[in-house]
C-alpha positions as CSV (number, residue, x, y, z in Angstrom):
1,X,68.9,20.4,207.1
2,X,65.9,19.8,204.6
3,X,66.1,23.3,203.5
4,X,69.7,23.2,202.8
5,X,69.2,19.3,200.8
6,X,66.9,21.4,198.8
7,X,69.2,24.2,198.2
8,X,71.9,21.9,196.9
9,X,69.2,20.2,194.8
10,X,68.0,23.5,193.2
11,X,71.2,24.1,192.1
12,X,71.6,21.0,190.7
13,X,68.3,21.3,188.9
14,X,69.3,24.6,187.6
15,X,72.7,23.3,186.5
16,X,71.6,20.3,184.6
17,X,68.9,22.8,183.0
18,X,71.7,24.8,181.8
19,X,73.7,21.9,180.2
20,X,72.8,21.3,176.5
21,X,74.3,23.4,173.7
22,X,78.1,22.1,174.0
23,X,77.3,18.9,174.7
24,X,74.8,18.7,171.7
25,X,76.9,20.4,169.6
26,X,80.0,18.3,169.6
27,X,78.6,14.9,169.5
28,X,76.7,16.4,166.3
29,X,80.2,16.6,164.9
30,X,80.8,12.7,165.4
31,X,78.4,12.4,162.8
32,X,78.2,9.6,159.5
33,X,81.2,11.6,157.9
34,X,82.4,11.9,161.2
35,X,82.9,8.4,162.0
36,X,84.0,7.2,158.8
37,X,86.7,10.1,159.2
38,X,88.2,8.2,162.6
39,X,87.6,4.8,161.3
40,X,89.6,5.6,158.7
41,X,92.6,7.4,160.7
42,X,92.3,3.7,162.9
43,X,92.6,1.8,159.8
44,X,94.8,3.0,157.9
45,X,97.0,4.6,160.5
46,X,96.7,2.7,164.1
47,X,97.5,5.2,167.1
48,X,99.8,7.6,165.2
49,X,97.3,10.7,164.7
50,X,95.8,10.3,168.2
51,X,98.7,12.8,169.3
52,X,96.2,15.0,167.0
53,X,93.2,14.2,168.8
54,X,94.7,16.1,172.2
55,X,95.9,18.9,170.3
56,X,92.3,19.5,168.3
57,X,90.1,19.0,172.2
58,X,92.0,21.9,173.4
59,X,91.5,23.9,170.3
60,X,88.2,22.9,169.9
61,X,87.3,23.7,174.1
62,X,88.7,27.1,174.0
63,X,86.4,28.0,170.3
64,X,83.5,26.5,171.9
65,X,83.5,28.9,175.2
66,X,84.6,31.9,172.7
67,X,81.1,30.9,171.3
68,X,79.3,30.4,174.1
69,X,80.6,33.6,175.9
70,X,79.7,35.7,173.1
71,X,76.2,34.7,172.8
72,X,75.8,35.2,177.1
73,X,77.6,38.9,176.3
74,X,75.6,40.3,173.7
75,X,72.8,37.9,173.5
76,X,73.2,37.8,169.4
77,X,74.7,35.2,167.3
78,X,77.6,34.6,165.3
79,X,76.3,35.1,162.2
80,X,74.1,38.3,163.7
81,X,78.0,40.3,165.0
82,X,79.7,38.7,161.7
83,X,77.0,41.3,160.2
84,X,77.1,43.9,162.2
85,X,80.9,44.1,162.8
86,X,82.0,43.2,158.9
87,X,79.0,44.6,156.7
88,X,76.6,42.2,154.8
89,X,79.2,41.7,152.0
90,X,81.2,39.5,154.8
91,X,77.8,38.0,156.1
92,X,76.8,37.0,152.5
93,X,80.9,35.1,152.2
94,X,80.4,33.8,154.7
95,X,76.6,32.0,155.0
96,X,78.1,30.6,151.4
97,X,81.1,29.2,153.1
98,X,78.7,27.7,155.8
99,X,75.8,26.7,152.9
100,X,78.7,25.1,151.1
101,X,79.8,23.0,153.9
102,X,76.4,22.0,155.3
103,X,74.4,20.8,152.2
104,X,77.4,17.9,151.3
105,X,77.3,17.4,155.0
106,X,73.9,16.6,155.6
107,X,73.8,14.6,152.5
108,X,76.5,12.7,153.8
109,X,74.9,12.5,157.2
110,X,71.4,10.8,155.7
111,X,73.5,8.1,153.5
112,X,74.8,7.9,157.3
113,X,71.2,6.7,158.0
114,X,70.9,4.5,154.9
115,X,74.3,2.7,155.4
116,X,73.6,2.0,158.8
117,X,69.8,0.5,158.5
118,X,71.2,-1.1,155.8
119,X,73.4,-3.3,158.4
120,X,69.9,-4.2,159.3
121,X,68.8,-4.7,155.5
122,X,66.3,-1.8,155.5
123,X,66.3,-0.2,152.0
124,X,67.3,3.3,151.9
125,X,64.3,3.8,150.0
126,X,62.5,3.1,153.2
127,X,64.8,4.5,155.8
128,X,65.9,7.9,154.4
129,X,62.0,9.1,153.8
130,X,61.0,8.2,157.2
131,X,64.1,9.7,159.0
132,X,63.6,12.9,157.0
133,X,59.9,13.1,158.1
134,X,60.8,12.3,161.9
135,X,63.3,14.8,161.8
136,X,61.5,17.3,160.5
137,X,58.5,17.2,162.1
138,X,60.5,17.3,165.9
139,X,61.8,20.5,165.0
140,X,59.1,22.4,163.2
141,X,56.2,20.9,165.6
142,X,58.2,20.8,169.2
143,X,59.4,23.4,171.5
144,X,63.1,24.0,172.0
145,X,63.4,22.4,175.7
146,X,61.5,19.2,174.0
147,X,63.8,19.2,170.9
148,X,67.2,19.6,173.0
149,X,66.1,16.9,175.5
150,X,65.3,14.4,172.2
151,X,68.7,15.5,170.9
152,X,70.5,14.9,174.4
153,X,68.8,11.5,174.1
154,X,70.8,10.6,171.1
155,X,73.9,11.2,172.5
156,X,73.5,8.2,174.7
157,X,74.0,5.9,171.5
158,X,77.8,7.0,171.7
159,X,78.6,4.3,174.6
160,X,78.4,1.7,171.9
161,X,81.7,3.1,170.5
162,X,83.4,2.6,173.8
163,X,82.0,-0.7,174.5
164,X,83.2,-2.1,171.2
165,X,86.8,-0.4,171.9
166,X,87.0,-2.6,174.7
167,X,85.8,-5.6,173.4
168,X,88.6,-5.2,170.4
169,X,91.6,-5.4,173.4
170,X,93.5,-3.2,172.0
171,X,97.1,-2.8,173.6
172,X,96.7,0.1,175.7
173,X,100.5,1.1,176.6
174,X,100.8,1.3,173.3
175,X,98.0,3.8,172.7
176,X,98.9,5.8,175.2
177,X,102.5,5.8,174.1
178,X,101.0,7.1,170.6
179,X,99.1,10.1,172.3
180,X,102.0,11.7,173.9
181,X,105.0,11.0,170.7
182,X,103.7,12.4,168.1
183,X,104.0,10.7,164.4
184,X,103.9,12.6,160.9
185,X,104.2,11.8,157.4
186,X,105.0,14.5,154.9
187,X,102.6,12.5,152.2
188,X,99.0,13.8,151.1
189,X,97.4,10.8,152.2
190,X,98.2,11.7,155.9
191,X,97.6,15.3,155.5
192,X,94.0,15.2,153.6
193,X,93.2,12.1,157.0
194,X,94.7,15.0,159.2
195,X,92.8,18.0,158.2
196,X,89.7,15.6,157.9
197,X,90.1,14.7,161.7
198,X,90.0,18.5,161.9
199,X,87.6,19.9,159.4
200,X,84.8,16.9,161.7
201,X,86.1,17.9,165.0
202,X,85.8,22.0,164.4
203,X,83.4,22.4,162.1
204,X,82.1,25.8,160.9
205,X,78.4,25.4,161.3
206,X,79.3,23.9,164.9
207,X,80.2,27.4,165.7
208,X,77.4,29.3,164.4
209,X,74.7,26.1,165.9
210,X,76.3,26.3,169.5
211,X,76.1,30.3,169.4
212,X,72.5,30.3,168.3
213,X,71.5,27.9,170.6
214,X,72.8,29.3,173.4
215,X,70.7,32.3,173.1
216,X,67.9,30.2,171.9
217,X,68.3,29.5,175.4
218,X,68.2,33.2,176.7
219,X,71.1,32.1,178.6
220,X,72.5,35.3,180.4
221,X,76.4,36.0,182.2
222,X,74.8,34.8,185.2
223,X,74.7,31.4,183.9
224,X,78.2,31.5,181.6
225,X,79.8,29.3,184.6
226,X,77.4,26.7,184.0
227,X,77.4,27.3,180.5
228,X,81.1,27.4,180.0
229,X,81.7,23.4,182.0
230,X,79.0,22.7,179.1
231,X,80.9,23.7,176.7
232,X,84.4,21.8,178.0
233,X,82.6,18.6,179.1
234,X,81.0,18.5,175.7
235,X,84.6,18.8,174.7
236,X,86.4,16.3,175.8
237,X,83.0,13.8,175.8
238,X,82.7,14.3,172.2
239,X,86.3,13.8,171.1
240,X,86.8,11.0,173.8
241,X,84.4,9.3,171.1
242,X,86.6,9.6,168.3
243,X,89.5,8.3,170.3
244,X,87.8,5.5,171.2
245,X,86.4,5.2,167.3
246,X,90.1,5.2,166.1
247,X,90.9,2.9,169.0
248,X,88.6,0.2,168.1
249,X,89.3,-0.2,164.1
250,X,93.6,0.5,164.8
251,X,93.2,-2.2,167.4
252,X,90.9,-4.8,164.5
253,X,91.2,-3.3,161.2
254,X,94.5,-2.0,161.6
255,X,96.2,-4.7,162.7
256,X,94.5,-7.0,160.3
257,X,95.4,-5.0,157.3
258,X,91.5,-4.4,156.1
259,X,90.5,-1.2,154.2
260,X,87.2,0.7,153.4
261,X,85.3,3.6,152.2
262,X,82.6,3.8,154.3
263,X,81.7,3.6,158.0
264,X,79.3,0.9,158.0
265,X,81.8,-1.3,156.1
266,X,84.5,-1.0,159.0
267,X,81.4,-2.3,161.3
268,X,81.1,-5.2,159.0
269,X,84.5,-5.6,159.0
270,X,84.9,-5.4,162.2
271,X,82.0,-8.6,163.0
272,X,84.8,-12.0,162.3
273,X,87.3,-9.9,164.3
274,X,85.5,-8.2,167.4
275,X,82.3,-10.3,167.1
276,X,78.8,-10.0,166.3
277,X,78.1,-7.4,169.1
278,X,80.9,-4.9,168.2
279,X,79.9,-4.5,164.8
280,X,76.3,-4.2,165.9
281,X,76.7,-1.4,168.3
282,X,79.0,0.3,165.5
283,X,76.1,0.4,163.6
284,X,73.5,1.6,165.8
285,X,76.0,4.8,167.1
286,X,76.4,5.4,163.5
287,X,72.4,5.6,162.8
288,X,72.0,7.4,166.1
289,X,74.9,9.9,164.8
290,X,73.8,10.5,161.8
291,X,70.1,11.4,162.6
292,X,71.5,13.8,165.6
293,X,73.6,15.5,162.9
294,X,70.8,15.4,160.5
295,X,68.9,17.4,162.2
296,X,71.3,20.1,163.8
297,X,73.0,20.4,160.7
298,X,70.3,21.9,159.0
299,X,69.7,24.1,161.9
300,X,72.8,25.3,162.0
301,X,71.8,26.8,158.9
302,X,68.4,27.9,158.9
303,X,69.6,30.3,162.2
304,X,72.8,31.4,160.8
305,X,71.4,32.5,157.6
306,X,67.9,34.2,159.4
307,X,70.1,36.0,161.5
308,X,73.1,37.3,158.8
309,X,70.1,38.9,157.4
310,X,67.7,39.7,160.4
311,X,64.7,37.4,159.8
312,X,63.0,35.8,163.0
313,X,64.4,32.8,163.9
314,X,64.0,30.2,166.7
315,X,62.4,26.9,167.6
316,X,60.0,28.3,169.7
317,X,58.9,29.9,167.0
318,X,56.2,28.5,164.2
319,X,55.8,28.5,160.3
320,X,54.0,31.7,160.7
321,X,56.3,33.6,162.7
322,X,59.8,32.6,161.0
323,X,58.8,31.6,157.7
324,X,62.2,31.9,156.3
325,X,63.8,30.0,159.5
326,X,61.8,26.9,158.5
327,X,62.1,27.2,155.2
328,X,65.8,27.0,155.1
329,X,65.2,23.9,157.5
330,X,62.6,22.1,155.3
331,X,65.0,22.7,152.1
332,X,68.1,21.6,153.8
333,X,66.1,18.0,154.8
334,X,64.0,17.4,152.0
335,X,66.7,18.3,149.0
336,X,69.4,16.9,150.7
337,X,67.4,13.3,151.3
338,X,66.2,13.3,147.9
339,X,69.7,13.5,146.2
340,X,71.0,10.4,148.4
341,X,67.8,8.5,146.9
342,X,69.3,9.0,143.2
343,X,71.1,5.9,142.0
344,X,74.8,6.2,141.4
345,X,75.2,9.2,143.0
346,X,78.7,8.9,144.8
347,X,77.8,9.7,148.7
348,X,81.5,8.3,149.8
349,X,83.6,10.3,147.6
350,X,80.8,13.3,148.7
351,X,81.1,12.6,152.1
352,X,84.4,12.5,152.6
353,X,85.2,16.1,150.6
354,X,82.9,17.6,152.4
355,X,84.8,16.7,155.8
356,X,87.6,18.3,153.7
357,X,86.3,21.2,152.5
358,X,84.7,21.6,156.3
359,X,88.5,21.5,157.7
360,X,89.6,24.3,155.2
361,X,87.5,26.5,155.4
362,X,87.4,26.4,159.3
363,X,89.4,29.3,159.7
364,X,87.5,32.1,157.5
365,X,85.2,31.5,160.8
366,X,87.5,31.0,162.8
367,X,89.3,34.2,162.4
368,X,86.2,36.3,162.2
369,X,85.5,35.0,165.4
370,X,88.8,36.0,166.9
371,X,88.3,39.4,165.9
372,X,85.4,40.1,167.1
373,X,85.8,38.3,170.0
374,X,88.6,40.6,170.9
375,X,86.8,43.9,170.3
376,X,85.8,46.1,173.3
377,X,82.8,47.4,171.8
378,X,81.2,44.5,171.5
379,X,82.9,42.2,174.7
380,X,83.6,44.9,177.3
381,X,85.5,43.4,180.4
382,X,85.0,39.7,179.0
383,X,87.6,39.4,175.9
384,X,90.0,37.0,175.1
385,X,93.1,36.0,177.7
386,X,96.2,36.2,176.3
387,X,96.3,32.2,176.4
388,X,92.9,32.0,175.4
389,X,94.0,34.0,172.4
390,X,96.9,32.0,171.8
391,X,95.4,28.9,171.1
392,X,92.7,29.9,169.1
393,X,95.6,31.3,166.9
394,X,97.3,28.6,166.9
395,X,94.8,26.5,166.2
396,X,94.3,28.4,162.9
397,X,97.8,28.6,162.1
398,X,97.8,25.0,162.3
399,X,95.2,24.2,160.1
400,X,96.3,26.8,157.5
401,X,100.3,25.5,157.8
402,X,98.4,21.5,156.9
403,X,96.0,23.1,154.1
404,X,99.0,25.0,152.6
405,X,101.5,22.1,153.3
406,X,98.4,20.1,151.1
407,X,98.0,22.4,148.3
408,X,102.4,22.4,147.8
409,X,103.1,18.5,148.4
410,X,102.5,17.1,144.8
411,X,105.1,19.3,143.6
412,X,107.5,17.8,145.9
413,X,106.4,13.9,145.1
């Protein structure tokens, strides 16, 4: 009996050892831009894009496990077979899509960190340096187990979103109602809030970061069942966030007819009508999102790039060994938190193009991924499903049809 207890509890150990990358990587996505993004589709549209939020977990579950079974299969990642498959012409389009993408994104991501400390009246002068500092010294100095358990830590600062739904009573039959009757309005306004919900909930570097990490991991096939309920419990955790983000301000803000540009001004909206506490917790998930995102962001980038053009990367590695790895890294940080320092600069307007630009150019990834997720040579036995296939195509179709739909509307106002 004792040696079957500690059968079971092995493999528990060795499940919860597994678990990391997907989770990780989708609550990275809730990040300051993130969160603005939902508070936003609350505000200024109640429950009627929640219909959206089902539609983009299912698209963004069956992306994620492309990722994650493509790093088990070949043990390379996405940016190493966009290479390999496509030539280093492709590789070089698309690290400057990614590059492109990132550096607004992390730059909105550490006036995250300033807005939120801010609720707390910290200057940014003081908070950005020292959250640049912290996050840069856990990555270059710490091994990769010590980093991912740090950056599982932050995920716990997510509850706060879900308490302070709840305490805003919203009317639930009614949100429900929204989530299975769709609602769309042929106006750019909804479209650009609709392709933003997208461009934070599939993200490009998301892809490359979960692929990387996985084999950072040295995950192998015998771990991809473990790997792949990672990947769809991160999911559906990380987009049950923004639901209940988009719950809480359309239940308050919403209803009360308040607008604003930036995240921590919906959790100072949201203090006369929720209450001290809500607004509080608002503003610590949005400091403990924006410094998760702050760092994996960055990362995102420093592997993609190293491995586009074969230089070491890795956290287990240091300075000396993958020069170029923490280079990238140290650039992303250190430029990006000086240019939110400069007065006047417009972080709100960056933040939330960015999330924009992030949504449109999701598919150039997307559909490399596709391909070469579908090629023999590189997959063997384990390519797509035919439904598998079929909604990562539709999910590109989809966010094509809204960027096209987006570029044609003004013509029709």
């Amino acid at each position: 009996m004792k040696e079957k207890t500690r059968r079971k509890l092995r493999s528990v150990l060795s499940v919860l050892a597994i678990l990391g990358p997907g989770i990780i990587t989708v609550n990275a996505g809730n990040d300051a831009g993130g969160i603005a993004t939902y508070s936003s589709v609350g505000a200024n549209y109640g429950y009627k894009m929640l219909w959206g939020l089902l539609i983009i977990t299912l698209g963004l579950s069956v992306v994620q496990e492309m990722n994650a079974r493509m790093a088990v299969v070949t043990g390379k990642g996405l940016s190493d077979l966009i290479r390999e498959k496509f030539g280093v012409k492709w590789a070089f389009f698309a690290m400057t899509v990614l590059l492109i993408a990132n550096f607004g994104l992390v730059m909105g991501d550490f006036a995250g960190v300033a807005m939120s400390l801010g609720l707390f009246h910290v200057s940014k002068f003081i908070s950005v340096p020292i959250a640049a500092v912290l996050i840069w010294a856990l990555v270059t100095k710490g091994s990769y187990s010590k980093v991912e358990k740090v950056f599982l830590a932050f995920t716990f600062v997510f509850f706060g979103y879900i308490i302070s739904a709840f305490q805003a009573k919203p009317d639930w039959s009614n949100v429900f109602r929204s989530m299975v009757h769709p609602t769309f309005e042929l106006n750019k306004g909804y479209i650009l809030t609709l392709i933003g919900l997208i461009g934070t909930t599939i993200t490009p570097y998301m892809q490359f970061y979960l692929q990387s990490t996985v084999v950072d991991k040295h995950l192998s096939l015998r771990d991809y069942k473990y790997e792949k309920l990672d990947v769809y419990f991160g999911a559906i955790w990380g987009n049950a966030i923004a639901f209940f983000i988009i719950v809480c301000t359309a239940a308050t803000l919403y209803k009360s007819h308040i607008t604003f540009t930036t995240a921590d001004q919906a959790a100072k909206a949201l203090a006369p009508i929720a209450g001290e506490y809500a607004s509080a917790l608002f503003g610590i998930g949005l400091l403990g999102a924006a410094l998760l995102a702050c760092a994996i962001i960055p990362l995102s980038t420093a592997y993609a790039i190293c491995e586009a053009f074969g230089f070491e990367s890795g956290v287990d590695n240091d300075f000396r060994e993958a020069p170029f790895f923490f280079g990238i890294y140290t650039f992303m940080i250190a430029a990006s938190a000086a240019l939110v320092l400069i007065p006047g600069i417009p972080l709100i307007k960056l933040a939330v193009v960015t999330q924009q630009i992030a949504g449109i150019l999701s598919p150039v990834i997307l559909i490399f991924m596709i391909i070469l997720v579908n090629d023999k040579r590189i997959m063997g036995k384990y390519v797509n499903t035919k439904a598998q296939n079929i909604v990562s195509i539709a999910t590109v179709a989809f966010i094509v049809v809204l960027s096209a739909v987006l570029v044609v509307s003004p013509f029709f106002e």
